[in-house]
C-alpha positions in Angstrom: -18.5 -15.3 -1.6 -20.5 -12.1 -0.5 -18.7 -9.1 1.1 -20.0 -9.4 4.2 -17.5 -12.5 4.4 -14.4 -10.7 2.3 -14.6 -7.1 2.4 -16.6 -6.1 5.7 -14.2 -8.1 8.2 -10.9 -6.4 7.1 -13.0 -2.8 7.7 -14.6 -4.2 10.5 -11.0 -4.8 12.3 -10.3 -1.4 11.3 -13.3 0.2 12.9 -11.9 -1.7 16.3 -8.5 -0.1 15.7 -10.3 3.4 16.2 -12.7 2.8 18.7 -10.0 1.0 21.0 -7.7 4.1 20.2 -10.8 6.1 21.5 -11.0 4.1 24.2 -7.8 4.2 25.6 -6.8 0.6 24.7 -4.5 1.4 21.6 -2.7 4.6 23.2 -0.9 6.8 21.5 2.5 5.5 23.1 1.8 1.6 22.0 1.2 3.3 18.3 5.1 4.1 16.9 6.2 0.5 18.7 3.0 -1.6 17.4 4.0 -0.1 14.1 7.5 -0.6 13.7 6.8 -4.0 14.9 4.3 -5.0 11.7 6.7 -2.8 9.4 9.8 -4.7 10.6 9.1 -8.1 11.5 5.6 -9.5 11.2 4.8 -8.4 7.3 8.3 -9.4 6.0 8.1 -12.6 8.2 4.7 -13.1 6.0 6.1 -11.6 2.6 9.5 -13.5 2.7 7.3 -17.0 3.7 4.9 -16.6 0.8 7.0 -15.4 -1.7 9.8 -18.1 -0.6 7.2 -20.7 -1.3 6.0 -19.8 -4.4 6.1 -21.2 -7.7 7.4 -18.7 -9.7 6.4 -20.2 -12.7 2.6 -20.8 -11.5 2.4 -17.2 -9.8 4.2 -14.7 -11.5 2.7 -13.2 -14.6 4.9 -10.8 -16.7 1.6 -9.4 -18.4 0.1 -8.5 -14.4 3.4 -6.6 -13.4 3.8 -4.3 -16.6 0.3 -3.9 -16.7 0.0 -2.7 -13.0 3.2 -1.0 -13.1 2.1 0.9 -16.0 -1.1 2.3 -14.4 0.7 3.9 -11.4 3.4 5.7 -13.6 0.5 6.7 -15.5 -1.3 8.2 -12.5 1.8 9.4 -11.4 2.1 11.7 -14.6 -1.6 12.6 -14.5 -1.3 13.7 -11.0 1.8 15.6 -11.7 0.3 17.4 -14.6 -2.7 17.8 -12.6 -1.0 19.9 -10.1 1.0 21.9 -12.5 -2.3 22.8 -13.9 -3.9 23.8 -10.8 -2.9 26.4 -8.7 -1.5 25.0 -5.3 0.2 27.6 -2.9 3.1 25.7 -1.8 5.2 23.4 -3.8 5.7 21.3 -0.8 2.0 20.5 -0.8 2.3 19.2 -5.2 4.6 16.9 -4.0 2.5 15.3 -1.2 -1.0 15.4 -3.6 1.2 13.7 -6.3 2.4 11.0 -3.7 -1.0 10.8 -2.4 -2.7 9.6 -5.8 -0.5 7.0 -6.5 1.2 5.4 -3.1 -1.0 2.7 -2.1 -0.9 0.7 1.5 0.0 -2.1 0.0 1.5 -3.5 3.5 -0.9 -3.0 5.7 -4.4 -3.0 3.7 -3.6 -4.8 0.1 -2.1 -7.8 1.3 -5.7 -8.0 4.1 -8.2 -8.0 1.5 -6.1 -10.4 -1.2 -5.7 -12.7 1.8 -9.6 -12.6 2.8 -10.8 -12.4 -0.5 -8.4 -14.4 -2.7 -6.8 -17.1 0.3 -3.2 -18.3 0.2 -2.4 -18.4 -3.7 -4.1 -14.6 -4.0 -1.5 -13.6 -0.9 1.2 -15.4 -2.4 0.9 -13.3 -6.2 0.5 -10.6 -4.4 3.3 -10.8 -2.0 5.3 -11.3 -5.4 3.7 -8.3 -6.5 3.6 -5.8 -3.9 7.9 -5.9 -3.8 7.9 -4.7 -7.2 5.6 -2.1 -6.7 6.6 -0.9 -4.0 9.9 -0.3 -5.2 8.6 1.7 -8.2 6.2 3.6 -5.8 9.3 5.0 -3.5 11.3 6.0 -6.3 8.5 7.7 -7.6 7.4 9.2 -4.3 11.3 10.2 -3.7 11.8 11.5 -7.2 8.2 14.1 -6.9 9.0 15.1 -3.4 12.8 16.3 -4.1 11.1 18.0 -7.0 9.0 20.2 -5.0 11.0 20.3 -1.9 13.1 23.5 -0.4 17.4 23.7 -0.3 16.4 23.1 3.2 14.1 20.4 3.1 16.7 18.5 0.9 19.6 19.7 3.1 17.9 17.8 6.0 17.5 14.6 4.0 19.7 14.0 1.6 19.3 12.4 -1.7 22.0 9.4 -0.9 20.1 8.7 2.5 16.5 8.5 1.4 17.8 6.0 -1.2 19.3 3.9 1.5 16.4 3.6 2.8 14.0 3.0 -0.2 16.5 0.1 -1.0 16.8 -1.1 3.0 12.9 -1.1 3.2 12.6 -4.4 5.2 9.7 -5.6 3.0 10.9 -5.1 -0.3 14.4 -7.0 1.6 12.0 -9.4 2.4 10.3 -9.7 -1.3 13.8 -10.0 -3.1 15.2 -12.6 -0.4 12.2 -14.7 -0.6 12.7 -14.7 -4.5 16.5 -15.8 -4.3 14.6 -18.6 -2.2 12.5 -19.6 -4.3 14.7 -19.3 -7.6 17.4 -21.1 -6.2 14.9 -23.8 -4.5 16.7 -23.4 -1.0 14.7 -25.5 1.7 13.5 -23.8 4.5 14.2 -25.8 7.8 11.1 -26.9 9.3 12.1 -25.4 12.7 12.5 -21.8 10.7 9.4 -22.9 8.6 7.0 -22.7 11.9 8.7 -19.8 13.2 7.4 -18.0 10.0 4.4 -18.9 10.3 3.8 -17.4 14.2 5.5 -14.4 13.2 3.0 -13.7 10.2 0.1 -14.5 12.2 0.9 -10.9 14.1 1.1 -9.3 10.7 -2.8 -8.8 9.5 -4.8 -8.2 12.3 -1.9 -6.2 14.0 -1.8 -3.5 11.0 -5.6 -3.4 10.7 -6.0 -2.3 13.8 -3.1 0.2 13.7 -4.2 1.6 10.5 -8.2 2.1 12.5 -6.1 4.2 15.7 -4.4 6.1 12.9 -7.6 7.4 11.1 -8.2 11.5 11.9 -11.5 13.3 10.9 -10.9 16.8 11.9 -8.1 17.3 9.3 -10.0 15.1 7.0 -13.1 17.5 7.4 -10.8 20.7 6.8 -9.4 19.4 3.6 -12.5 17.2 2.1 -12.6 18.7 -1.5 -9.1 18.8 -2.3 -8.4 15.5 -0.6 -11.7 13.7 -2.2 -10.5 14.4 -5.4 -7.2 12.5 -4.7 -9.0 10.3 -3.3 -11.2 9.4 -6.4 -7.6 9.5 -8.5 -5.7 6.6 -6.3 -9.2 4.7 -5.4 -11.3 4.6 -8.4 -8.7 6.2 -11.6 -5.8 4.0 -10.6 -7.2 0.7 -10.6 -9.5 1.3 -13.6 -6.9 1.4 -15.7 -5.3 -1.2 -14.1 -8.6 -3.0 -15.2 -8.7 -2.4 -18.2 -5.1 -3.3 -18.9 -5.9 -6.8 -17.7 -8.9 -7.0 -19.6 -7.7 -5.9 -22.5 -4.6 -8.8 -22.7 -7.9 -11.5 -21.7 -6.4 -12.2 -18.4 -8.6 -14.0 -16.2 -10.2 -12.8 -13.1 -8.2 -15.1 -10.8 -4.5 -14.0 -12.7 -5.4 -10.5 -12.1 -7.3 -9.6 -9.0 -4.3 -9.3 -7.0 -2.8 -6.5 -9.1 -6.2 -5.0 -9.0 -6.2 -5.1 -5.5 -2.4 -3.4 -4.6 -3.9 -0.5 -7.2 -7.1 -0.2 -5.5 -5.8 0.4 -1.8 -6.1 3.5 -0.2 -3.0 5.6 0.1 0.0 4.5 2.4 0.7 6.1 5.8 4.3 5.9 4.8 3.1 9.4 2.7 2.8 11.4 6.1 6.6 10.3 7.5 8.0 11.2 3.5 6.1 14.8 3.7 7.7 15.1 7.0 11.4 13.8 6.0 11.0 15.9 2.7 9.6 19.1 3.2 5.7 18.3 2.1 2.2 18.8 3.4 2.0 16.6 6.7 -2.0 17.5 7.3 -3.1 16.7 3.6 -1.2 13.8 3.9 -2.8 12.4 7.3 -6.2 13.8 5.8 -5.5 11.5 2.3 -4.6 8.5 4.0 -8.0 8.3 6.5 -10.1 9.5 3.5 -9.1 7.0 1.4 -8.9 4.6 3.7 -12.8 5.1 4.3 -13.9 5.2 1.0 -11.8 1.8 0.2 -14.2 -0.1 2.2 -16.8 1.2 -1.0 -14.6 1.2 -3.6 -13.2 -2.6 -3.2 -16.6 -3.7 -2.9 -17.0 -2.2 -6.3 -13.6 -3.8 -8.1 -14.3 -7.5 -6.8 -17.7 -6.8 -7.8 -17.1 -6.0 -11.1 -14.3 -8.8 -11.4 -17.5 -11.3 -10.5 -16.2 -12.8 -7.3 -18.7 -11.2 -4.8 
């Protein structure tokens, strides 16, 4: 396995995403609907079939979750403390650079490079996964933003009404019903079976190139120090401890590259629409997210070669 056949592909799609944005075949209009369309349908289609499948007791490992759900509240505090350390004009902004360091794309990029990288069993431990964290990520992201936000700013989005949504998050509705499935060994009907499986097939290459027409180098340019630095926290911090949590217990590659992987993406675009919904910093948060998603394309290179599968 080299990365010209894993990583470069994913990246590669990507790339397409912008130029075709560029070009005038992704518009701006087909954005917000090609988006709610992967977010709603086509990943929890995928997540709900994988997960449903699984064998819980082959693919979920109690040592990977508290592992990887230890290193994000971990970066989570540094970043906090980081901020509180260093002077940043507005509080808005220390909530979105906290978010920033520790919400990964887990969606959209994680789930791409487990599936290319790992095949089916990777996508299917981290499909199990990535509900879980996600869940801790959003209560985290909820819980830094409220922190820092204005009367206003909470006024506008109220406490009870964010939470709805954490909780009505279609993929982490999709993670937690295709557990129930799976726990319960309910049998999917073979009709609803293949119906899954057309639906996923949108989910991957639809998101990569949706996440390539959402990349945006003039307010990455304006904000490249403050932006890198986050940038080294969520792409290069994060997963190293995740690394050598897993190390440490003598877990094998294969049990805990997919962990490694949801730690190591690049930070979610869901952190722009929270800044907005919360009173943060919208700009650093578009300039994070295409930073980061750059730099992934290095740093994941890195992580699976140090793991020894490239």
């Amino acid at each position: 396995m080299s990365i010209l056949n894993t990583i470069l592909p994913v990246f590669l799609v990507i790339v397409l995403g912008w130029l075709f944005h560029r070009r005038g075949f992704l518009p701006q209009a087909f954005l917000d609907p090609g988006n709610r369309l992967v977010f709603y349908l086509a990943l929890p289609a995928m997540i709900f079939h994988a997960v449903a499948k699984a064998s819980l007791t082959a693919h979920f490992d109690i040592r990977v979750v508290s592992i990887t759900l230890a290193a994000v509240l971990m970066v989570f505090g540094l970043s906090w403390a980081v901020t509180t350390w260093v002077h940043v004009e507005r509080l808005g902004q220390r909530g979105t650079i906290v978010q920033s360091a520790f919400h990964g794309n887990i969606g959209y990029i994680a789930l791409a490079i487990t599936y290319y990288a790992l095949g089916n069993d990777g996508l299917i431990r981290a499909s199990i996964l990535a509900g879980l964290v996600m869940m801790l990520q959003n209560f985290l992201a909820l819980l830094i933003l409220h922190h820092y936000s204005d009367r206003e700013s909470r006024n506008r989005a109220g406490l009870g009404t964010i939470i709805f949504r954490i909780l009505s998050n279609p993929i982490i509705a999709a993670s937690l019903a295709g557990f129930l499935v799976s726990i319960f060994r309910i049998p999917i009907p073979e009709i609803a079976d293949h119906l899954l499986e057309i639906i996923e097939g949108l989910a991957l290459p639809m998101a990569l190139l949706i996440i390539g027409a959402s990349l945006t180098f003039d307010l990455m340019m304006s904000r490249m120090l403050p932006v890198l630095g986050i940038s080294i926290m969520k792409l290069l911090i994060l997963p190293g401890l995740g690394y050598w949590g897993y190390r440490y217990l003598g877990l094998s590659p294969g049990d805990y590259l997919p962990g490694l992987i949801i730690l190591a993406t690049p930070t979610a675009t869901i952190v722009v629409v929270m800044a907005h919904e919360i009173g943060g910093d919208m700009d650093f948060a578009v300039a994070s997210v295409s930073l980061s998603t750059l730099l992934s394309a290095l740093t994941f290179s890195f992580w699976l070669k140090l793991s020894g599968i490239l």
